[in-house]
N, C-alpha and C positions, 0 to 999 in steps of 0.2 A: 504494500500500500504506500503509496508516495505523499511524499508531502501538503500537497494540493487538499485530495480526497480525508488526509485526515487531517486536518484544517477544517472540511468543511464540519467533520461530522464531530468536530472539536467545538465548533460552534453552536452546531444544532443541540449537541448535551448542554452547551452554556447556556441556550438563550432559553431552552426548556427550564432548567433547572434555576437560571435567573428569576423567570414569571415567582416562582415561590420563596426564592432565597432572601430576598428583601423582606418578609415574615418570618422566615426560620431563624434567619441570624438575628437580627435583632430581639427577638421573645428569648432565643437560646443563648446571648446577654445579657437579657435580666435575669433567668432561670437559674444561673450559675451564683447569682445571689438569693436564691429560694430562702435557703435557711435565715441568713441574716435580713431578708427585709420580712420574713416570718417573725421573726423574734421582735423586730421595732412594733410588728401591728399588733403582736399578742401581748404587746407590754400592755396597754390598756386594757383589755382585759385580766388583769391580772391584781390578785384578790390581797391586798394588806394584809401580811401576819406578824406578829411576832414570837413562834413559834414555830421550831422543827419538826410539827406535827405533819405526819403523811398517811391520812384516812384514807388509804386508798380502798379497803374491803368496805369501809359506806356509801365510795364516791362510787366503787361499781356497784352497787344494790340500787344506790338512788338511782342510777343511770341506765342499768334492768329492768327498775321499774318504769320509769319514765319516756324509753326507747323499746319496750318489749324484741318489737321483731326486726331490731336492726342489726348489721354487721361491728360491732364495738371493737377500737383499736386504741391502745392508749399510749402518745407520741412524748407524753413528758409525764414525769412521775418522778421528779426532786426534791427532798424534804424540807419542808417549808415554802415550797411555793407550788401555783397554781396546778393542781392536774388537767390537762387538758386530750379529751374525748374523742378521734376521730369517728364517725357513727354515718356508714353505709346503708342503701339500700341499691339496687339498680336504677331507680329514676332518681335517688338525693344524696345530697352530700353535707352533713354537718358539722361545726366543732362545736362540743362542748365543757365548759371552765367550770373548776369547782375547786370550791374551798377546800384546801389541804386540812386544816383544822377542825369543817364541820361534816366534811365528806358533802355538803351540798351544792346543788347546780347554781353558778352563780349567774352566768351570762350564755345562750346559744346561738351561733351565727351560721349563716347558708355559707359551705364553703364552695358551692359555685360560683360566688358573687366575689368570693376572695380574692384578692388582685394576684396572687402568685397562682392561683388555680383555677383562672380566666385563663392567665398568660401562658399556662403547661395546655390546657385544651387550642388553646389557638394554636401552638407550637407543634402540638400531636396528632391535631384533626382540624384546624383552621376553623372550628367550630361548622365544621358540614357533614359532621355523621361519617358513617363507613365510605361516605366517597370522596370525603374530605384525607383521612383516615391514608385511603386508596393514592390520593395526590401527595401526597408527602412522601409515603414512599418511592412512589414516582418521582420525584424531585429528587430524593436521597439518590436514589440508583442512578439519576441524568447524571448529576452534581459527579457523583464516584466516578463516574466516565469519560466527564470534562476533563478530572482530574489527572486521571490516568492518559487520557488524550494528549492533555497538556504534558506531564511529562516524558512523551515521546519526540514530540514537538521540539519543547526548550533544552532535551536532553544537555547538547554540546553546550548551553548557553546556563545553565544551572548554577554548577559549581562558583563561575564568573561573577553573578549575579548574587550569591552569598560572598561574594569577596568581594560587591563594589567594583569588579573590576568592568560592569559594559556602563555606556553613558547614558543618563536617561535626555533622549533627544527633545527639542525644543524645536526642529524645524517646522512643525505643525504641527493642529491640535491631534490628528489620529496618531502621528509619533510619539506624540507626550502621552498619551494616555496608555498609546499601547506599551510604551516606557512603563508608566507607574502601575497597570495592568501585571506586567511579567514581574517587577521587584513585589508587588504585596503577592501574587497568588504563588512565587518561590518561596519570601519568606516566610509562607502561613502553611506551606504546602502539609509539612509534618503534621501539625496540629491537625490539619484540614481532614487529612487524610485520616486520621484516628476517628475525628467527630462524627464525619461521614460515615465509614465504616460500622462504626458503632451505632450508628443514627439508624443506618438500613437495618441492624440486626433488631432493635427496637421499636421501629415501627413496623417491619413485619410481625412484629408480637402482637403491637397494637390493634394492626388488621385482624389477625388470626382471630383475637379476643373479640373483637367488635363482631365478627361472624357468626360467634358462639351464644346462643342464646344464654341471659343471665338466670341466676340462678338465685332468687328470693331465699334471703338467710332465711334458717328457724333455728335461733338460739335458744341452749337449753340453761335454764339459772344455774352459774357458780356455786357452786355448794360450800367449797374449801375456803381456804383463805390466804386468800393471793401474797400480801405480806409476811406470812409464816413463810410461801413456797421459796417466794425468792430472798428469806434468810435459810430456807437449806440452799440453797441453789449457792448462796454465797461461799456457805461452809464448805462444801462440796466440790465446788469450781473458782478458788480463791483467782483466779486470773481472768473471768467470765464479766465483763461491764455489760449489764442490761441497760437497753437503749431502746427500746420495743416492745408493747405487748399486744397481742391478740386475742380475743375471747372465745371459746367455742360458736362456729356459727351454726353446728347440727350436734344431735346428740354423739353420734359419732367421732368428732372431731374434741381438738384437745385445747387446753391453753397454750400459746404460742407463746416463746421469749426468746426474741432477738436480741442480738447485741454482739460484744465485741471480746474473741480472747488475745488474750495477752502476747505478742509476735505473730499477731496474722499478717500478712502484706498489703502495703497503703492502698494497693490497687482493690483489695476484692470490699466488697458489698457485706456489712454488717446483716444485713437480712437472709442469709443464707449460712448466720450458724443459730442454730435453732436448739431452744430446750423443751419439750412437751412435757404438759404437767398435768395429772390429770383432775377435771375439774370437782368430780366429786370428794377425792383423796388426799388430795392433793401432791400423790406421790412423782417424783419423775419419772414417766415413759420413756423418752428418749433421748439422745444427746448429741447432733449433729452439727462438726466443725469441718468447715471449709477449708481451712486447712489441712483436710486431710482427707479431701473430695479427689473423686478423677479430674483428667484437662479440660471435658466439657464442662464439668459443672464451674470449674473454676473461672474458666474465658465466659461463660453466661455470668456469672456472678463479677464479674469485672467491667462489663458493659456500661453500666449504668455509673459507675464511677467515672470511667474513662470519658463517660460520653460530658459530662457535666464537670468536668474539673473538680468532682468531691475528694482531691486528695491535697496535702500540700499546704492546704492553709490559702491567707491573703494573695499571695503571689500566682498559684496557680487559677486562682478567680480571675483576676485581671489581667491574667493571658490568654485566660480562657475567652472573657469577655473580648478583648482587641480581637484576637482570631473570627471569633463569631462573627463580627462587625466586617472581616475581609470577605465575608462571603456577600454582603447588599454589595460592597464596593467591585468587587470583580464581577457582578452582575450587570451592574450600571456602565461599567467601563465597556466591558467585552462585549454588551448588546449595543455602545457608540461605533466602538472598533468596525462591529460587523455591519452597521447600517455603512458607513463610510466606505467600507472596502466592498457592498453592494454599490454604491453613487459610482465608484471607479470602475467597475465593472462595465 
């Protein structure tokens, strides 16, 4: 294949995967601050104590009672301060705040409405359902193509280009751009190339699951007592940080607790080491670390970090963030390039 022909079809994945990139990048900029602009919004709701009290076995009963038939997740459970509820269904989404002290509900809000979980549905489904869903990954898989197109193309001109060594040209605007065109989509290539990657493997999930018809919890009541479990849990797994909880959502199913042990790798995903507990007993069923999974489960369980820069701290946010931002800009640019080099045609 000569250069010409991939050129063209180097364009055609850019100018497809442009139409969407101008929404992906920028949503998957702010995403990468989920957590932290989570924390500034849940600081208002958040209940005055002065007390290291953690009612967590009243805050679930109040929350059983008052959600019966919903999916119960519990995202924060720190002593002395607010537990806060995620509470599923297929059609809703809400959180709920409760006083560490009295185990009571203090405030519930729709978390549709919630600005970081607008901005993950826009970003996953452009808010158009399974065929929004459908276009994304459509766009991931152009975007992967370009990329790879691209560096077939720039090959000889790469390395160069990480060494400042080509000039960015000024003779005209399609030189200058196509200039600042090859230096951002060389120096983001790496990043790009991970996001991307990771981006396809997660929004084919999302499809998958969008395909799948949902599945209305029936949660059965907690019997045990969730604060006893995880002082065994403690005793037992002195290297085990819980950061997760899950409630049974069928009688068959167990209490979940995610979290983090002790030398796992920055890369893998706290949600896939798991302790099951069970709900009437409260005894542990089972004890699943990631660390010590096969390769697939481990490369599935790394995705979702990889893809969102959750490792690293401040610095991999704000890498992550510029990156995301090269994908609007080589959109814009490479869809000018190509009206241009159509007009000379």
């Amino acid at each position: 294949m000569n250069n010409r022909v991939l050129l063209k079809y180097h364009s055609y994945f850019g100018i497809i995967a442009g139409i969407f990139l101008f929404a992906l990048g920028i949503t998957g900029s702010v995403l990468v601050f989920t957590d932290d602009i989570d924390l500034l919004i849940f600081d208002s709701y958040e209940v005055e104590t002065t007390t290291n009290d953690l009612q967590l076995d009243k805050a679930i009963a109040e929350v059983q009672k008052e959600f019966p038939n919903w999916d119960k997740r519990i995202i924060k459970f720190e002593e002395g301060k607010t537990i806060i509820f995620n509470l599923r269904t297929p059609e809703a989404r809400k959180y709920a705040f409760v006083n560490p002290s009295t185990g009571k509900i203090s405030k519930v809000i729709n978390a549709n409405t919630h600005f970081t979980k607008w901005i993950l549905k826009l970003h996953y489904s452009l808010h158009a359902g399974i065929v929004g869903r459908f276009l994304v990954l459509l766009a991931g898989i152009c975007f992967f193509l370009s990329l790879i197109t691209g560096i077939i193309l720039y090959r000889k001109v790469i390395f160069k280009t990480l060494l400042f060594q080509t000039k960015i040209s000024s003779k005209n605007k399609r030189n200058y751009y196509s200039s600042l065109h090859r230096y951002v989509g060389v120096w983001a290539l790496f990043l790009n190339l991970i996001i991307v990657f990771t981006g396809i493997f997660l929004a084919y999930k999302v499809v998958t699951s969008g395909l799948k018809k949902a599945v209305e919890p029936a949660p059965p009541t907690v019997e045990t007592s969730v604060e006893a479990a995880l002082k065994t849990i403690k005793k037992q797994y002195p290297d085990f940080t819980p950061t997760y909880l899950r409630l049974p959502t069928s009688p068959k199913s167990s209490i979940t607790v995610n979290g983090v042990f002790k030398g796992d790798a920055f890369y893998l995903s706290e949600y896939y080491n798991k302790v099951l507990i069970d709900y009437k007993s409260g005894d542990i069923k089972a004890v699943t670390k990631i660390s010590e999974a096969n390769f697939s489960t481990k490369f599935n369980s790394s995705i979702l970090p990889l893809h969102f820069g959750q490792y690293g701290g401040l610095f991999s946010k704000i890498l992550y963030c510029i990156i995301g931002l090269s994908g609007p800009f080589l959109s814009i640019t490479g869809y000018y390039i190509w009206l241009k080099r159509k007009k000379i045609a």
